[in-house]
Every structure is written in structure tokens, then in C-alpha cells.
N, C-alpha and C positions, 0 to 999 in steps of 0.2 A: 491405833492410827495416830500419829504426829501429830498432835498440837498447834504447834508450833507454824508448822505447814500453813493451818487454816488461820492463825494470825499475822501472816506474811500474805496475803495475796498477790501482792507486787511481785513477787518473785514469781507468780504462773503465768506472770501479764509479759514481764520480761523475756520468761524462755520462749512464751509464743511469737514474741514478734522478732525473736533472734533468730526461731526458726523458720518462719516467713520469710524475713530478708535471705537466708539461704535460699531459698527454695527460689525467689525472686532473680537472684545472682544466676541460679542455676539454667534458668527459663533465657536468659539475656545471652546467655554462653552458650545455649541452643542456637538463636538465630544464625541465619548462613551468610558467611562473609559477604561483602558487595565486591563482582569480579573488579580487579583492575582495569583501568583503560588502556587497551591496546588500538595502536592507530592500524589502520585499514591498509593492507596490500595493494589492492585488486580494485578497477574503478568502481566497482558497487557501490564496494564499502564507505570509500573516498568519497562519494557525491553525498553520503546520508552519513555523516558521523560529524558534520558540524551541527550546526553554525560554533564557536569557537569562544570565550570568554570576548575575545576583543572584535569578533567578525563585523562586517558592514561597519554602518556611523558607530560601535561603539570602541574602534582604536583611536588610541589616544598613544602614539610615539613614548610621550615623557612614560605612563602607568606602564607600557610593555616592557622598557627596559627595565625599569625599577621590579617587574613579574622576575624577568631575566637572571637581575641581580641576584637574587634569595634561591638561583636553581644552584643545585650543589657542583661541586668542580670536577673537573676529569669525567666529562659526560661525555659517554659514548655515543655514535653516532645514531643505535636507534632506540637510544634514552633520553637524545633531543629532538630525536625527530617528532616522540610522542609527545614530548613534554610541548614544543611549539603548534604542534596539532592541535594539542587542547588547548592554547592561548587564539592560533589566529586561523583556524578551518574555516573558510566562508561557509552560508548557508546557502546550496543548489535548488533547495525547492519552490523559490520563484521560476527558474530554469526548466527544471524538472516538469514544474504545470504549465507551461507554456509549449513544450512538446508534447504533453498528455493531451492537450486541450486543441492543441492548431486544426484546423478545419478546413482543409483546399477545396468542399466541395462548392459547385457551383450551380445556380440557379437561373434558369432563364426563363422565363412564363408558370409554367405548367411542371417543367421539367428541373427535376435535381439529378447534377453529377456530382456521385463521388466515386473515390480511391477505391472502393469495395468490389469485388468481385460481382455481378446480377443484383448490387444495390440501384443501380438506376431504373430495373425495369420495374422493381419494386417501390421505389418511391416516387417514380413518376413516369406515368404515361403519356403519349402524347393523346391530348385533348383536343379535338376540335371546337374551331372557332363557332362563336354562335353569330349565324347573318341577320341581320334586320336591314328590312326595305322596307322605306314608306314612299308613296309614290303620292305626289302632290297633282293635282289635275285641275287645272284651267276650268271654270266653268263660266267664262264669261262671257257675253253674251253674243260674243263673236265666231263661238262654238257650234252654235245654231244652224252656221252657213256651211254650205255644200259644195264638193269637189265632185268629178268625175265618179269617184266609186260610194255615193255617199253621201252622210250628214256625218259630220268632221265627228261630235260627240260621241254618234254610233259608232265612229269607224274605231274614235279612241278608246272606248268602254270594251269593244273588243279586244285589239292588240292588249289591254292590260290583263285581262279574261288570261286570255291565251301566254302570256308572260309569266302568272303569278302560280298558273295551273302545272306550271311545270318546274316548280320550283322546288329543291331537295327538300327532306322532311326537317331540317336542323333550322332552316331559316322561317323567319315568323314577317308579316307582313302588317301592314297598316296602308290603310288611303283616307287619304285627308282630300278635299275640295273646298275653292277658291273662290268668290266671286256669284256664287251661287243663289243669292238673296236679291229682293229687291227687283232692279231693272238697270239696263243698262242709260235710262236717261239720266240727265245732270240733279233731278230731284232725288234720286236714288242713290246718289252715288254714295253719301254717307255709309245707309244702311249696309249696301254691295260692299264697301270697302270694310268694311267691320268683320265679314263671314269670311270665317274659315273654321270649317268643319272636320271632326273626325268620325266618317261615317261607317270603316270597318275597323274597331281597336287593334290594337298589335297584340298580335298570336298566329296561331297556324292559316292557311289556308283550308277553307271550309267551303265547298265548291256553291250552295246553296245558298249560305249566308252572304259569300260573297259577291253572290249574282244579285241578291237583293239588296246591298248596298250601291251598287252600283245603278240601279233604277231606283233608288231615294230621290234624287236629284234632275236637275234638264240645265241648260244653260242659260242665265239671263243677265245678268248684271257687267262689272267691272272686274278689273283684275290684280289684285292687291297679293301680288308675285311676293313682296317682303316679309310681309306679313304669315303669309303660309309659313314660307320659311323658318322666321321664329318662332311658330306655335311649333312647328316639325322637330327643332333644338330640343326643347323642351319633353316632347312626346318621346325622341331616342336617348335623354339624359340617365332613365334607368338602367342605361345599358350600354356604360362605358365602359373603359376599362382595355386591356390588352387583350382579352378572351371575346371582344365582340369585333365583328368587323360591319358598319355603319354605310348602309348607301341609301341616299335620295334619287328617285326620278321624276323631276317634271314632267309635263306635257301640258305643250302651253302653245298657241297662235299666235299671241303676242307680248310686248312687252307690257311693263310694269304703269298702272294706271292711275292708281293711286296716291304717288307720292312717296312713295316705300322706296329704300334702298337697296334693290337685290343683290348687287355686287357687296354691297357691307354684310347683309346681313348670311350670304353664300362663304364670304371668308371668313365671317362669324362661329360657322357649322361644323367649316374643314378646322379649324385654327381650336376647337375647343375640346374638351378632354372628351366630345364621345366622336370628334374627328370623323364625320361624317363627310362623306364623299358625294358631292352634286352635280348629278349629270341632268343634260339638259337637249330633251326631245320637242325642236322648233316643229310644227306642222300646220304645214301651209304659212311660212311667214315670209312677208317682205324682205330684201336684201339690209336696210337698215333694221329690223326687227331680229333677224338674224344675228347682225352684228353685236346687237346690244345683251341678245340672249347669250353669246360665248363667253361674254365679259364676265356673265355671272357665272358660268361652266369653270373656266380659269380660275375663277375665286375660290371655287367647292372643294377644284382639286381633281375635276372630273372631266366629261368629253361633252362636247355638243355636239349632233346630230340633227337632221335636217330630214323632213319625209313630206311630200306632197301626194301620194297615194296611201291606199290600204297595205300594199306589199310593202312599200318603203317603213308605214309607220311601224307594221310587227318585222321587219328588217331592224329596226331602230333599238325593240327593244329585246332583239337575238342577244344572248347571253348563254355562253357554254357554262352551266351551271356547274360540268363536273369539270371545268377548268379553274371554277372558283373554288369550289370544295379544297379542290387540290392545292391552290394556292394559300387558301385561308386556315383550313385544317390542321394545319400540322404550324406550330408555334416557335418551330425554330425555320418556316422558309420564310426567312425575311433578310434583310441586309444587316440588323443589329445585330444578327448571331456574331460575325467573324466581329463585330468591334467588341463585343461583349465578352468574348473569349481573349480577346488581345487585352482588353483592360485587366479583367482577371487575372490573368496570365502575367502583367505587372505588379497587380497588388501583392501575386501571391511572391514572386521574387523578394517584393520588399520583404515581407512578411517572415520569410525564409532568413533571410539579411538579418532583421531585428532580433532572430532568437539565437541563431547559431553561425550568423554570418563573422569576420575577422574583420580588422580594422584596417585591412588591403582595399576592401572594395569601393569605396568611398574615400577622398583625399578629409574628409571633414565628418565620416562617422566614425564612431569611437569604437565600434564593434558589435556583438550581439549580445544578449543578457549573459547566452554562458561564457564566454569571449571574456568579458568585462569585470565576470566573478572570477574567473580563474587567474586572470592574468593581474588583480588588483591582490589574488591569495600570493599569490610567489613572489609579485613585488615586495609584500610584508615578511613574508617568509625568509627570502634572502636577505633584507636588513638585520631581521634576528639571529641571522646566523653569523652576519659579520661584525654586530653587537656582542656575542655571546665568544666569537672567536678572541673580541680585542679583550676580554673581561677574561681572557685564555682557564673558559671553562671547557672546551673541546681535546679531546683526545685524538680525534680526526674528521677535522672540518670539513675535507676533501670528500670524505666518505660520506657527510651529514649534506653536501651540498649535492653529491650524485643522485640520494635520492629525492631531495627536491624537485630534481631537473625529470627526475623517473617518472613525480608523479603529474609538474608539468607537462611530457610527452604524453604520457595516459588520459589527461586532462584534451590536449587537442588531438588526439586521436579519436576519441568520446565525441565532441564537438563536430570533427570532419565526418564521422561517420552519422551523425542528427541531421547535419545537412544535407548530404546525399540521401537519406531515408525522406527528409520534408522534400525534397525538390526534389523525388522521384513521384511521392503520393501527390504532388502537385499536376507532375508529367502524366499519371494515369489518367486523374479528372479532365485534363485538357486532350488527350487523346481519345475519351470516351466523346466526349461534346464534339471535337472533329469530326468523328466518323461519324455520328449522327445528322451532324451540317452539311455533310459531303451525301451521305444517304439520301436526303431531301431534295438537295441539288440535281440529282442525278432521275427524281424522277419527275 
């Protein structure tokens, strides 16, 4: 064995890391070239192969020439064409998610339209309205007295009986009474003016319960018409909303006794967000007691009626329930469909306007997102081209500037066709909601 060898180590530390670095070099020469950039034909490609060295805020005129400068000469038409692609391609995918994303459906209550084939029966049915009635009743001491068919209280405790028992199963009831306390003399009149009572809560009609609320009480006191009223606001506040539809019925001999403001506190009811409707059943009232009771009917937003008999007062409170059903049930028969649909109907135009609308349709809009990217891409593009011509690096500018103009036309051909695709799926949503409005109409 060699000596020698083993007095030299340096020389095995050498060969190994000489042959390392081989091995190293070799591994490097492995890796697989990175493809060239070639710029995109076809609009696909064109919308996703920027954003570009100088695209958006980062051109800067003086840095593009001086790019321009350093590109070699006798450049063929699509060795500039790439070569400017890679400097000033805009970025589309602002564009791009603003058509992924656009949304023309529409919503009215209960109900969603959209663009989708059997998505509206799917996301939204129509829901009926939920009724609440609370029926306010006079209990004051002038209730007591007697007509032809009757004691006025009796006769009213029936017509409501008879009103409430026939009411659909969707609508929930409530009766409050008025005046009920106390006595109708002047020592009393605090006490009387203070009561107002809810003596069957709001929920369904319950034939039993509601007979015995109805004999809780007799008539004796004052009449603090205001007052009910505002406790009534209060008692239908949990059930506001667009899904409820709100009626008050008085029943009442006279006017307000107490000092209370029925007409304020009537336009109060109708004017507030559970928009309760106050109609007003005078029985047995005087011509000026009458008068006074409309004023408050007018305020509610509602009808006053008048009844001197038994027949007159359950006349009074005759209500085609499956006229109301039908009216209230169904969330688009109202008069806000058609304006809600025409509002829509504008936003969505702007809306269309702002992504892919042209800079025609408004003397003072600049265009739409992709309008704005295309047409700020070919402004820069043909300056570089007519930079790179005077710098007479082109072989044939004519040719470098056809396809500019190629891929501007593919550029708004892309755009016209976004447009007519958004203001079609806008045209289905609003013809979906039509025929539904016209459907309701109709019956």
C-alpha cells in the first residue's frame, strides 16, 4: 500500500469535492428549461396572460421607451408583438370577476328571482301574510243603554262572537276594552280613564276562551278612545314587518272622553312600522259623534261605519275573509311589485353599463371596467409601436399594427358579447317576476 497516499490526505478531500461539483453541474443540466413566452392568439388567452411589466399605474412613458430601446433591431412583427405584450398587457381579472360575480336576481318579500331555470320555485315560495286583529270595545258606561234589539253591550259582544269565529286559521286575534273600570261619574273618571285592558292575548281564536273573556267585563265608566289606541300600537309592535298585515276594530257609541287624542294617536298606528289599519264601527252614535269618530277612521287609514241595530252592527263587521286571504297572501299583490321591478330593472342597466357597457352610452361615462382596460391596452400599445417604428426597429410595422388592431377587435367582440349575455340574464329575472305579477293580478 502507498505511503505516501496516507501522508497526503488532502489530495482524497480534493478528488472528492471535485467529484461533487460534477455530479452537482450534472443535476443543474438536468433541470427542464423554462418554456419561452409566447403571446396568446385567441381571446382566452389574451384576457389571462397579463397583467404586463408596465400594466395599470405601473406605466411610466419615459421607462417604456428606454424597455423599447434595448429590444434588438429588424424585429419582426410577432417578435414585437410579444416582446410589447410582455411590457404592457393589461390585467382582465378585475373584469373577469365582475362578470363571474354580477347578480340580477331579485328580491321582493318572501320571493327571489333569478336567471336560473326552476331556481325561483326553489328559493322562494310565495308565503302568506300573517293577519292580526285586535278589536278595541268601548266599555263605557253608555254601553249599558238599550236599542230596539237589545242592550247595546250584548248586541256588541255578539257581532264580535260571530266576527272573530269565522276567521281563517292564519289570522290571530286580540281584544282589549276601554273604560271598563270605575263608573261613569266625575269621581271616577280618573280611575275609568286609566283602563284599558287586554282581556284575550293575541293568538288564535279559541271558541271557549274567547266567550269568557268576553263576559270578564260589563259596561260602566268613561271612554279613553286614545288611550286604547296606544296600548293597541304597542300590543301589534311584535308583528311588523312586510309578512304581517295589521287591522284594528273599534266599537264604540261615542266619542273620546277623556282628553285623549284619537285622531293623533289613529295616524300614529297607520303611519308607524307595524302600519295598522283603524276602522271604526260607530253604534248608535249621534250625527256629531259620528263625525268625530271618521276623523279618526281617516287617520288609521281605514272605513267608518255606522249601525243602529243588531243586523246593522254584525253588517258592519261582514268581512269576506277569503277576500282578504287573497289579497294579503300572496306578497307580490301589491302596487310596489311594478315599481320594484322598474327600479331593478334600472339598477340592473347601470349595472350592465359599468362592467361592459362602451363610452357611447353616456356623453360623460368613460366606459365599463372592460371598455376602460382594453381601450387604455391599445392606446399604449400603438404608442410603442410608433416609438419602436421611429427607433426603425420594425421590419414591418404595418403587419405589427394589424395585429394590434386584431386583438383590439377580439377584445370588443368579447365585451359585446358580456353585454348581451348580462342584459339577457337580467331580461330572464325580470320576465320571471312579470309573469308572477301578472299571475296575481289576474286572480
Amino acid at each position: 500500500m502507498n505511503k505516501h497516499f496516507f501522508r497526503c490526505p488532502w489530495i482524497v478531500v480534493l478528488c472528492l469535492m471535485l467529484w461533487l461539483t460534477a455530479c452537482s453541474s450534472e443535476a443543474v443540466d438536468e433541470k427542464p428549461k423554462k418554456k419561452s413566452f409566447q403571446a396568446a392568439t385567441e381571446i382566452e388567452g389574451m384576457l389571462r396572460e397579463g397583467p404586463g411589466k408596465f400594466a395599470g399605474d405601473r406605466y411610466d412613458e419615459e421607462k417604456v421607451n428606454k424597455a423599447l430601446r434595448k429590444l434588438p433591431d429588424d424585429l419582426t412583427a410577432d417578435q414585437a408583438y410579444t416582446r410589447l405584450i410582455q411590457l404592457l398587457a393589461e390585467d382582465y381579472g378585475p373584469a373577469l370577476r365582475e362578470i363571474e360575480e354580477f347578480d340580477p336576481s331579485l328580491q321582493i318579500g318572501e320571493l327571489k328571482f333569478t336567471d336560473k331555470e326552476d331556481e325561483d320555485q326553489k328559493q322562494g315560495k310565495e308565503q302568506a301574510k300573517q293577519v292580526h286583529v285586535e278589536i278595541l270595545l268601548d266599555a263605557s258606561g253608555s254601553m249599558a243603554g238599550r236599542i230596539r234589539d237589545g242592550v247595546k253591550m250584548d248586541l256588541a259582544k255578539e257581532a264580535i262572537e260571530n266576527f272573530v269565529s269565522d276567521m281563517p286559521e292564519n289570522a290571530k286575534i286580540s281584544l282589549r276594552v276601554y273604560g271598563h273600570k270605575g263608573s261613569n261619574r266625575k269621581q271616577d273618571q280618573k280611575e275609568s280613564c286609566a283602563s284599558t285592558e287586554v282581556v284575550y292575548p293575541h293568538g288564535s281564536y279559541v271558541k271557549g276562551k274567547f266567550g269568557k273573556a268576553l263576559n270578564s267585563f260589563e259596561p260602566t265608566g268613561w271612554t279613553p278612545l286614545a288611550a286604547a289606541m296606544e296600548e293597541a300600537r304597542q300590543d301589534l309592535k311584535p308583528y311588523a314587518g312586510e309578512d304581517a298585515e295589521n287591522i284594528i276594530y273599534v266599537v264604540s257609541d261615542g266619542i273620546e272622553t277623556c282628553g285623549g287624542d284619537p285622531v293623533k294617536a289613529a295616524k300614529s298606528l297607520y303611519n308607524s312600522d307595524i302600519q295598522a289599519v283603524v276602522n271604526i264601527i260607530g253604534f248608535d252614535v249621534d250625527d256629531a259623534g259620528q263625525q268625530a269618530l271618521k276623523k279618526v277612521a281617516e287617520a288609521g287609514g281605514g272605513e267608518y261605519k255606522t249601525a243602529n241595530t243588531r243586523e246593522e252592527l254584525n253588517q258592519s263587521f261582514g268581512i269576506d275573509w277569503d277576500e282578504i286571504e287573497k289579497e294579503v297572501s300572496k306578497v307580490w299583490y301589491n302596487v310596489d311589485t311594478s315599481l320594484a321591478i322598474n327600479k331593478h330593472q334600472q339598477e340592473m342597466i347601470w349595472e350592465v353599463e359599468k362592467i361592459a357597457g362602451d363610452i357611447s352610452y353616456f356623453n360623460q361615462f368613460e366606459g365599463g371596467t372592460l371598455y376602460q382596460i382594453y381601450d387604455r391596452e391599445v392606446a399604449r400599445l400603438e404608442a410603442a409601436v410608433e416609438e419602436l417604428d421611429q427607433q426603425g426597429k420594425l421590419s414591418d410595422s404595418t403587419a405589427l399594427t394589424k395585429k394590434i388592431e386584431h386583438r383590439y377587435e377580439l377584445m370588443k367582440k368579447y365585451r359585446m358579447e358580456q353585454y348581451e349575455h348580462l342584459e339577457s340574464r337580467v331580461e330572464k329575472v325580470l320576465e320571471n317576476a312579470e309573469k308572477k305579477r301578472d299571475e296575481n293580478l289576474e286572480k
